[in-house]
C-alpha positions as CSV (number, residue, x, y, z in Angstrom):
1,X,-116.3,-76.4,38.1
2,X,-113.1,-74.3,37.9
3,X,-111.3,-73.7,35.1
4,X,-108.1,-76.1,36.2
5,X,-110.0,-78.9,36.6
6,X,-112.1,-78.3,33.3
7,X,-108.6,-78.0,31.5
8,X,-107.5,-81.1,33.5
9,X,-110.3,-83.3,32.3
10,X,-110.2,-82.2,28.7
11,X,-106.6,-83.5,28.7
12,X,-107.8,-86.9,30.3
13,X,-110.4,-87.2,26.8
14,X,-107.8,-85.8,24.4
15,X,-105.4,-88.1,25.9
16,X,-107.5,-91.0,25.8
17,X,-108.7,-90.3,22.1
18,X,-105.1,-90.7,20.8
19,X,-103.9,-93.6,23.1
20,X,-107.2,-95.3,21.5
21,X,-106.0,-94.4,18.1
22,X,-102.1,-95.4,18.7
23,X,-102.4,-98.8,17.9
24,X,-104.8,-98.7,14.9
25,X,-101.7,-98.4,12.4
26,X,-102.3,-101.9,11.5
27,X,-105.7,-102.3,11.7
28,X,-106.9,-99.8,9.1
29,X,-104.5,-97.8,7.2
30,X,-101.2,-97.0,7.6
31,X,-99.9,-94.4,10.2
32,X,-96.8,-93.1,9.0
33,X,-97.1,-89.5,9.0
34,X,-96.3,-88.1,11.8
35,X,-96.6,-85.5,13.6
36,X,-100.8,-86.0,13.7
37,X,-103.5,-83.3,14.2
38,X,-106.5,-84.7,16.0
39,X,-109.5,-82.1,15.9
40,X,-112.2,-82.1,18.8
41,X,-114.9,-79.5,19.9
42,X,-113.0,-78.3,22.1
43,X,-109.3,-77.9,20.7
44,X,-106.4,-80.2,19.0
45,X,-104.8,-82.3,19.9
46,X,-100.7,-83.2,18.2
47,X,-99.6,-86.9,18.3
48,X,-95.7,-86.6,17.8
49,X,-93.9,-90.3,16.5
50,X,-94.2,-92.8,19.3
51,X,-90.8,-94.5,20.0
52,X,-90.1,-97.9,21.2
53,X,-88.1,-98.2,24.5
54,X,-87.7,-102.2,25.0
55,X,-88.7,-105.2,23.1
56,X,-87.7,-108.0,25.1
57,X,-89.5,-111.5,24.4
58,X,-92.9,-110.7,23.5
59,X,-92.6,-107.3,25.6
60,X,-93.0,-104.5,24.4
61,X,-92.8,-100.8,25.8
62,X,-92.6,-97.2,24.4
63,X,-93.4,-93.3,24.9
64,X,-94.8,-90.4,22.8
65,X,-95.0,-87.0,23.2
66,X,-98.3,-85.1,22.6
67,X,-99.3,-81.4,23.1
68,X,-102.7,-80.5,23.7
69,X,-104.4,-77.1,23.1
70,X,-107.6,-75.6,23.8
71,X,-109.5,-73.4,21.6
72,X,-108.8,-70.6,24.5
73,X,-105.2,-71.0,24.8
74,X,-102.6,-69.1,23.2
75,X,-100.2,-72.2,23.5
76,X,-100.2,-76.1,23.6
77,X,-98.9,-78.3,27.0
78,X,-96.6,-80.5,26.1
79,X,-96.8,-84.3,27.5
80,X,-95.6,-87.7,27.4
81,X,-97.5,-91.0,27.7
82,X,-95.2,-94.2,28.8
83,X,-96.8,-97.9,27.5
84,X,-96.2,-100.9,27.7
85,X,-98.1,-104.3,26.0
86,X,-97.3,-107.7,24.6
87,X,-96.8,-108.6,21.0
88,X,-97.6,-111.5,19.6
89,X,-95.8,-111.9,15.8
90,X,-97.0,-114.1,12.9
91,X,-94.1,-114.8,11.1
92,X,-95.5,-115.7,8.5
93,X,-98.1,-113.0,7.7
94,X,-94.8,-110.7,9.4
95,X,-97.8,-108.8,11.8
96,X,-97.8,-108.2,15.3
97,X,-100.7,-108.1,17.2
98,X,-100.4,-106.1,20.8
99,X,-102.7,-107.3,23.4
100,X,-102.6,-106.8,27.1
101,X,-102.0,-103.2,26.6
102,X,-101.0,-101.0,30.1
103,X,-100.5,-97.4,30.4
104,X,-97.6,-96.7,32.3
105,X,-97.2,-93.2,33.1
106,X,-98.3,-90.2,32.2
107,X,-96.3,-86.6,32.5
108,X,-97.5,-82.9,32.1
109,X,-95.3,-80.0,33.0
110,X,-96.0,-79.4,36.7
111,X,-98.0,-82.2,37.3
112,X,-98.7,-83.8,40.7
113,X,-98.5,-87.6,41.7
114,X,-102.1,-88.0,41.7
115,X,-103.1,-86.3,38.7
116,X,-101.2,-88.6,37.1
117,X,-102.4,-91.4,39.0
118,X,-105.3,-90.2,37.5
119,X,-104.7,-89.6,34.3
120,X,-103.5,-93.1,34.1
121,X,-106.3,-95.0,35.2
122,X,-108.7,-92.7,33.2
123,X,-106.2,-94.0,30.1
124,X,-106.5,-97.7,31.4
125,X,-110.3,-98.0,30.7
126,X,-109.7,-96.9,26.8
127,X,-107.5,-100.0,26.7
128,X,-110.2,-102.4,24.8
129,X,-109.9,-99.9,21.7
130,X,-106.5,-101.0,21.5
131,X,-106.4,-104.6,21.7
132,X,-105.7,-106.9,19.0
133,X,-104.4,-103.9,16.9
134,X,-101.3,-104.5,14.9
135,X,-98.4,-102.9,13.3
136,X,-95.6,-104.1,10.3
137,X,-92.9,-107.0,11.9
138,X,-90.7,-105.0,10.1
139,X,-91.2,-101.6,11.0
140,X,-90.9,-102.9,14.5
141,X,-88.0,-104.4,13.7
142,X,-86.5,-101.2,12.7
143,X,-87.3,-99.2,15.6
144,X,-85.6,-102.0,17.8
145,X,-81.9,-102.0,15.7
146,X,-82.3,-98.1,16.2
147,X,-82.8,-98.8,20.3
148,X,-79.8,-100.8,20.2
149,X,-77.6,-98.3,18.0
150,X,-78.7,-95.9,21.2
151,X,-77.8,-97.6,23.6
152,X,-74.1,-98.7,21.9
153,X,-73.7,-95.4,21.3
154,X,-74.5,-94.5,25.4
155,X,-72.0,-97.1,26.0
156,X,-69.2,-95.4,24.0
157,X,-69.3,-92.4,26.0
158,X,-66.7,-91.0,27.6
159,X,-66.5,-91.1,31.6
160,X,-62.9,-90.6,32.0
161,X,-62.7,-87.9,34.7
162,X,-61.7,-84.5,33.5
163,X,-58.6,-82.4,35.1
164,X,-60.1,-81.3,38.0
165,X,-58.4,-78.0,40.0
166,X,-58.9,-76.5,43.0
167,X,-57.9,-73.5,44.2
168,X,-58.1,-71.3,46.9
169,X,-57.6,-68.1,45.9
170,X,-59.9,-66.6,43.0
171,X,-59.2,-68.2,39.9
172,X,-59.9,-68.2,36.2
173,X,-59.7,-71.2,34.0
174,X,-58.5,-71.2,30.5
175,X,-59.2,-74.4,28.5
176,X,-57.3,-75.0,25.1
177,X,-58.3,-77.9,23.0
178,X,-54.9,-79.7,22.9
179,X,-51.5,-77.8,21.9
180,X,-52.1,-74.2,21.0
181,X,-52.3,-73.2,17.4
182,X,-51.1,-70.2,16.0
183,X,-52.8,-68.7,13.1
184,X,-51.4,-65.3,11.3
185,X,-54.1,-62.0,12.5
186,X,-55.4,-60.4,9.0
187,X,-53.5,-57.2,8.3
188,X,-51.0,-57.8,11.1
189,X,-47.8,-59.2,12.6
190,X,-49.5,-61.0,15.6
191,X,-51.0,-64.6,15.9
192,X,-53.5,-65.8,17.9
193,X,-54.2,-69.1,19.6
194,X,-57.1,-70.7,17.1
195,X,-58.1,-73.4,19.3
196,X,-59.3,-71.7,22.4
197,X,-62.0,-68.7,22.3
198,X,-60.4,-66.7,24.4
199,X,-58.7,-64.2,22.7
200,X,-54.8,-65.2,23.1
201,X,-52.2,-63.1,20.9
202,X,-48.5,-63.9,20.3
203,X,-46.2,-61.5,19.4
204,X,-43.3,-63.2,17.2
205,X,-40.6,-60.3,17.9
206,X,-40.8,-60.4,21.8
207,X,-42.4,-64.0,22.0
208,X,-45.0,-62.8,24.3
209,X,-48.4,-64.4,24.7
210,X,-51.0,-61.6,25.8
211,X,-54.6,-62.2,26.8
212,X,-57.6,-60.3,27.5
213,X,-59.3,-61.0,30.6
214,X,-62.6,-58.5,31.4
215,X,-60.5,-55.6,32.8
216,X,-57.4,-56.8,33.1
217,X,-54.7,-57.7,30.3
218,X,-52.2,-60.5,31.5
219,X,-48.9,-61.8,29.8
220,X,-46.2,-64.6,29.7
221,X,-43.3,-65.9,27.5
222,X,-44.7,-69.7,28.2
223,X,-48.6,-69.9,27.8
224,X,-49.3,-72.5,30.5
225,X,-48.4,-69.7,32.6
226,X,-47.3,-68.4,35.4
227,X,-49.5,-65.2,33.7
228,X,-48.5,-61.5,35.1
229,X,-51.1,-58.8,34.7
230,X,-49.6,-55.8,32.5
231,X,-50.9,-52.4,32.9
232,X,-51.1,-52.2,29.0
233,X,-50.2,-54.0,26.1
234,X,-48.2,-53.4,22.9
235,X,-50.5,-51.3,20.5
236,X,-50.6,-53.0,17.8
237,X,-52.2,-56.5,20.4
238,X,-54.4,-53.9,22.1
239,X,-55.6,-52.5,18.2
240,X,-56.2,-56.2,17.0
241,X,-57.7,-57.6,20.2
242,X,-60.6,-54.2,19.7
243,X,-61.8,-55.7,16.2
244,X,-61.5,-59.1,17.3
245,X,-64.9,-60.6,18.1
246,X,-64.9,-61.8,21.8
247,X,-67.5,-64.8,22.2
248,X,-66.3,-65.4,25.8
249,X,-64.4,-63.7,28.2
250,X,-61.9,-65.0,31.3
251,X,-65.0,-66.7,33.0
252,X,-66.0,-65.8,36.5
253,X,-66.4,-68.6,39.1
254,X,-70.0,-69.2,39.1
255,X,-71.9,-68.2,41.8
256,X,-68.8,-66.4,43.5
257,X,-68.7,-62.7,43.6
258,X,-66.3,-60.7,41.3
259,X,-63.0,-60.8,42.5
260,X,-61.8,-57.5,43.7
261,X,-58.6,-58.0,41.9
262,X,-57.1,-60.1,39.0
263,X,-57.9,-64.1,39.3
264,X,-54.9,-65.8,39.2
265,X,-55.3,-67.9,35.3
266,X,-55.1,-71.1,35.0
267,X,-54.3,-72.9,31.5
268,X,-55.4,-76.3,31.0
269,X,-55.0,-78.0,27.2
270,X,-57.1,-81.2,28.1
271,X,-60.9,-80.8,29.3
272,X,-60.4,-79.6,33.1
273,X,-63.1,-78.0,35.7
274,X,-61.8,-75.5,38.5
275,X,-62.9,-75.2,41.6
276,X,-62.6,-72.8,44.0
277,X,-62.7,-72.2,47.9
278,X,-63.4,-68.6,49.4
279,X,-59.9,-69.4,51.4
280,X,-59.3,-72.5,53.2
281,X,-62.0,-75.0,52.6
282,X,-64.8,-74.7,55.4
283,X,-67.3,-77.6,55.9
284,X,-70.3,-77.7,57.6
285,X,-72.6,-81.3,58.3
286,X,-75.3,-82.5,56.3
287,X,-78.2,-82.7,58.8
288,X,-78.6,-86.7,59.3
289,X,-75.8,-88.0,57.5
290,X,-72.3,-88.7,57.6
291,X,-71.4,-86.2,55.0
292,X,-69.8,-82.6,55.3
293,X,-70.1,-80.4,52.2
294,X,-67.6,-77.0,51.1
295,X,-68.9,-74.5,52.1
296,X,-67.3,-71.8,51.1
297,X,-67.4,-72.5,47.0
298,X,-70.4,-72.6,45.1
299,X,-69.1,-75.8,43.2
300,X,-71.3,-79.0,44.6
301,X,-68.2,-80.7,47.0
302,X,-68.9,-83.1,49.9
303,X,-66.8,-85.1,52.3
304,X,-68.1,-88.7,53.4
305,X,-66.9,-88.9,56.9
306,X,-66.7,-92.5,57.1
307,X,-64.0,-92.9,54.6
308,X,-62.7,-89.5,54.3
309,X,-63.4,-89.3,50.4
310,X,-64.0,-86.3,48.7
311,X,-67.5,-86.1,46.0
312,X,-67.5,-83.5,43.6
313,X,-70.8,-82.9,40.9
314,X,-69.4,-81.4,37.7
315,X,-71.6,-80.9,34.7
316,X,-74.1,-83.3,35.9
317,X,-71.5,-86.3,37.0
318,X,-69.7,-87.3,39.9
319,X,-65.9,-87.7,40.6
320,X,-64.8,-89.5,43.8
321,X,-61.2,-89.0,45.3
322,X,-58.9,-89.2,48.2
323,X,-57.5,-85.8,48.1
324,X,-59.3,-82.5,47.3
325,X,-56.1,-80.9,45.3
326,X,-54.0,-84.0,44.4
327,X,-56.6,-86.5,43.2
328,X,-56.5,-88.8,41.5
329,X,-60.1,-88.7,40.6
330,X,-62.5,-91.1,39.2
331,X,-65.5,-91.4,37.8
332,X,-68.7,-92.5,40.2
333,X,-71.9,-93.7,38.7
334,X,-74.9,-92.1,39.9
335,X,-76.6,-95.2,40.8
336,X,-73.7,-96.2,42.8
337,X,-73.5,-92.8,45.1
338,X,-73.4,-93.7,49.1
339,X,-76.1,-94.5,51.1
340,X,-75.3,-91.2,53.0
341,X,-76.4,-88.7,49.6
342,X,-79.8,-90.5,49.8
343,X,-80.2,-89.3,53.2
344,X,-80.0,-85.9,52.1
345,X,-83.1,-83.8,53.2
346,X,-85.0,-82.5,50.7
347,X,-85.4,-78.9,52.3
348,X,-81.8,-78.8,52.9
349,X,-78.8,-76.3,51.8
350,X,-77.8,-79.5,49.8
351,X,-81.3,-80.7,48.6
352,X,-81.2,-79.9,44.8
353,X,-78.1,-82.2,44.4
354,X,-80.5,-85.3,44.7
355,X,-81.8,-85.1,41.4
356,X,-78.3,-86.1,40.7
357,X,-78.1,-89.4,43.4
358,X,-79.5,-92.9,41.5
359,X,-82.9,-94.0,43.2
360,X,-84.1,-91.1,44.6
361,X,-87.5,-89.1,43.9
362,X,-86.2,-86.0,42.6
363,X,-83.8,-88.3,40.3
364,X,-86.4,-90.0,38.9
365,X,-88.6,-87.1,38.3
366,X,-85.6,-85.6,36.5
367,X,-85.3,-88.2,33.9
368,X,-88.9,-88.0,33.0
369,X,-89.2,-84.1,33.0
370,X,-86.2,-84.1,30.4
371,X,-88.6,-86.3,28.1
372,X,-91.0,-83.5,28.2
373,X,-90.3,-81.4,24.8
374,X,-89.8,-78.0,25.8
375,X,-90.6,-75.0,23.4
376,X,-90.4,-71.0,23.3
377,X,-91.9,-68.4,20.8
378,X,-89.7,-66.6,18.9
379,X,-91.2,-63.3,17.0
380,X,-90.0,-63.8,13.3
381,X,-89.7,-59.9,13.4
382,X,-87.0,-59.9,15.9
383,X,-85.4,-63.3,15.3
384,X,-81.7,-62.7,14.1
């Protein structure tokens, strides 16, 4: 047998050995520690706090992550198992009983369909260890409020679209978090803009913002620009702006080559995204849709031909509008993306956006590859 599928079917038994055990809280003592060691033969096996997804009627349904490690391994695989089961509550005795209890899904980095497939069924037979197991009324009680304090709090987010930009000539974008605010430099005449981390000075005498940008030092009497490049600035802003700390510089467009000159900068003092075109926009056709995409900016920007609307992905959402450069622009549920972005092939220039479109493969797969708990080692001797 090779050594994947030896590693494969240890993870089915250490995987059934806990969903056996994940019920048990109720039946014997009290599970409440968590995370739990489980120690075989052949390695250990982590149990990390199941939480509770749904409880709807006597429906119940939840997920847990787990990391397995063999005795020959040098680190754990991380995993999550997806159940479901029905609850049956005695008010009086303030138990639930689960019964009926299904195994969803299970997850391992890199996995294919039919391992889990699986994985799954080899989980289904250990379901008679977990019937007519039980659990505190109350503690499940708890763990539903904190489901619904979730999800309010999901529905309090903000989906108002951003300023969006485009541009078509290179560009850098400077966001300040409302009006600028001047604070006094140490040991100095000069102020600089606090609420940006850019580094933006103000000279009182001359009233003259300068800023730093890579090579290239720009300035203006009104900082939401037009900004001029200077060949150098005063001394004493070049002096302070060499002991300030510089967390970011004048970003580069990503995925765009460096400019050969100085991008033209762009202030914005509400959350904004820029985009930029090599030129005038180019499109080119989505093999078997109606859809044309930019080319010539590495920004994620379609056209649908049928309605002659205008998709942009930024930071994982997506904005629809009329107009490219004069909006307006609003806010587009994934779920509720054109039939057309569905269509997208897989192997396509385009492809990797449809782990962003509602109902598709890859977007599903992205949701439940985000549940996967992700680690790295860090060498205490060289952590900072």
């Amino acid at each position: 047998m090779s050594k994947g599928k030896q590693k494969s079917l240890w993870i089915l038994r250490v995987t059934a050995v806990w969903m056996s055990i994940f019920l048990w809280s109720g039946t014997g003592r009290a599970q409440d520690q968590w995370p739990m060691e489980i120690r075989t033969s052949e390695g250990k096996v982590t149990v990390y706090q199941p939480q509770l997804e749904s409880f709807k009627g006597d429906k119940v349904t939840g997920r847990a992550a787990i990391s397995l490690q063999k005795k020959e391994d040098q680190a754990p695989v991380f995993g999550v198992v997806w159940f479901s089961a029905r609850a049956l509550t005695d008010r009086d005795t303030r138990m639930v009983e689960y019964v009926d209890v299904n195994v969803e899904r299970v997850k391992f980095p890199h996995s294919t369909q039919e391992q889990e497939k699986k994985w799954a069924a080899l989980l289904e037979k250990e379901t008679d260890h977990w019937e007519h197991t039980k659990m505190s009324l109350d503690r499940l009680l708890a763990l539903t409020a904190a489901i619904e304090r979730e999800k309010s709090e999901a529905d309090k987010l903000n989906m108002d679209p951003p300023k969006i930009i485009f541009s078509k000539t290179p560009s850098a974008l400077i966001v300040i978090n409302g009006k600028p605010e001047l604070r006094k430099v140490e040991n100095s005449e000069l102020e600089r803009v606090i609420n940006t981390p850019f580094i933006i000075l103000y000279v009182p005498n001359t009233r003259t913002y300068y800023l730093k940008g890579g090579d290239y030092w720009y300035g203006t009497a009104d900082i939401l620009g037009p900004w001029k490049t200077v060949s150098r600035p005063p001394d004493a802003v070049f002096e302070v702006a060499k002991r300030i700390s510089e967390p970011e510089d004048v970003p580069e467009t990503a995925g765009q080559p460096r400019p050969k000159g100085p991008p033209n900068i762009i202030v914005a003092t509400e959350p904004a995204e820029l985009i930029v075109s090599d030129g005038e926009p180019k499109f080119e056709s989505v093999q078997g849709t109606g859809l044309l995409y930019l080319s010539n900016t590495p920004s994620e920007a379609f056209m649908e031909v049928a309605t002659q609307h205008y998709y942009v992905l930024l930071s994982g959402r997506w904005f629809r509008s009329p107009s490219l450069d004069k909006g307006p622009w609003t806010y587009l549920p994934a779920e509720r993306m054109p039939s057309d972005f569905m269509k997208i092939p897989p192997g396509s220039a385009k492809g990797h956006i449809l782990a962003f479109v509602g109902g598709t493969t890859p977007a599903k797969e992205a949701v439940l590859d985000a549940q996967i708990p992700q680690t790295a080692a860090i060498k205490r001797s060289e952590a900072r």
